[in-house]
C-alpha distance (Angstrom), angle and dihedral (degrees) to the residues before:
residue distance angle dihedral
X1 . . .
X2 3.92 . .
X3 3.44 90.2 .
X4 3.79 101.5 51.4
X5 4.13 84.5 47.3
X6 3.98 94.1 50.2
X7 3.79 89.5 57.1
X8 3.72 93.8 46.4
X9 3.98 101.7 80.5
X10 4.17 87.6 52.4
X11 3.99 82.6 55.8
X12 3.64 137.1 86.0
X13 4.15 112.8 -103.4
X14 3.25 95.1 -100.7
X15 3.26 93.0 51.3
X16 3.78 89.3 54.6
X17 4.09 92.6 48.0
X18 3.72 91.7 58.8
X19 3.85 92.3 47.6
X20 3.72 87.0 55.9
X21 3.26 89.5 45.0
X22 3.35 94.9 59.3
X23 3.68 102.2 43.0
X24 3.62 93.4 48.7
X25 3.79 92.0 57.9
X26 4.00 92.8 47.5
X27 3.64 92.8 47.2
X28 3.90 96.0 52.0
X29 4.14 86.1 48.2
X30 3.63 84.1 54.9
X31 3.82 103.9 45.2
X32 3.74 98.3 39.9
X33 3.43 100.6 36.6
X34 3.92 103.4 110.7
X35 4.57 89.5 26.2
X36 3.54 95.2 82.2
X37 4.20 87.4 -130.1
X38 3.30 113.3 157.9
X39 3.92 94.5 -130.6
X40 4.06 83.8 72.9
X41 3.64 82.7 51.7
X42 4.00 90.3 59.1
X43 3.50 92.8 33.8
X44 3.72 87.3 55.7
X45 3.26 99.0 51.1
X46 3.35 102.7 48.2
X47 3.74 98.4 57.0
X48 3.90 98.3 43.1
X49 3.96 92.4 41.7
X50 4.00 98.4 118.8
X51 3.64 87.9 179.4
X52 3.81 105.5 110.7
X53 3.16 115.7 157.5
X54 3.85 91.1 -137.2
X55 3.82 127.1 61.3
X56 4.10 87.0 -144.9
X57 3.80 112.5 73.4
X58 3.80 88.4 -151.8
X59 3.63 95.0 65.2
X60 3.38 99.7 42.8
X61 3.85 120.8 132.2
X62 3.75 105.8 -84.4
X63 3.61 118.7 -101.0
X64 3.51 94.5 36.0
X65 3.85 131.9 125.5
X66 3.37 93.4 -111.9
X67 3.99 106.5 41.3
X68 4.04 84.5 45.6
X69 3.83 93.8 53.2
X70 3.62 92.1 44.9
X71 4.05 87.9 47.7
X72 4.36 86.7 56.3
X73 3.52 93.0 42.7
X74 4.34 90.2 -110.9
X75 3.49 119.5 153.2
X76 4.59 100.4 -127.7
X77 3.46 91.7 -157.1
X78 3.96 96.6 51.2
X79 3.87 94.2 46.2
X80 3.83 92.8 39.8
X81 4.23 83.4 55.3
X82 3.61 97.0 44.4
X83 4.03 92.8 50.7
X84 3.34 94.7 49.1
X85 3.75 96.6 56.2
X86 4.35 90.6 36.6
X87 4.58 76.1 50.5
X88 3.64 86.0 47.8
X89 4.02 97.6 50.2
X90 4.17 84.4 46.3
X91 3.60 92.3 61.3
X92 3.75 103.4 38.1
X93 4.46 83.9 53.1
X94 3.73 81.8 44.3
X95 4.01 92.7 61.0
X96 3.63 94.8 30.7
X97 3.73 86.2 66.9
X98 3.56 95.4 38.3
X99 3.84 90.5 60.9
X100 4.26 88.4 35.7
X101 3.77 81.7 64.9
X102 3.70 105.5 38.1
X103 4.15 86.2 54.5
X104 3.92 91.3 54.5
């Protein structure tokens, strides 16, 4: 998310809102993902919500996954894809050591 957050101070404020935005919502699905805290839940929603009212990604309601991707230039469908399967390495480490432990 560097990156996104290096370009930001060149940028307009609103421009800087939605990167934060952003990065806020992708770190929380990364740092709760195996806790069970709800803000993962939100978090998780919110990205993988495919329910835009809008076909066009460029006129959907601001705020949303899809109007913020298309803002940064980010492809939804790509990063929704390649969270899922980073969320689905989390858990499977997350009950590998749950079993690692219950063996000891």
């Amino acid at each position: 998310m560097q990156a996104l957050g290096s370009r930001a101070p060149a940028q307009r404020g609103e421009y800087r809102l939605l990167v934060a935005v952003f990065q806020d919502a992708v770190d929380c699905f990364q740092k709760y993902a195996t806790t069970g805290d709800h803000v993962f839940d939100d978090a998780a929603h919110w990205i993988m919500d495919t329910d835009v009212p809008v076909h066009d990604s460029v006129h959907a309601p601001r705020f949303s996954f899809e109007f913020i991707c298309s803002v940064l230039n980010i492809d939804p469908d790509y990063l929704r894809e390649g969270l899922r399967r980073w969320y689905q390495v989390q858990v499977a480490q997350a009950e590998a050591s749950v079993v690692a432990a219950a063996t000891r």
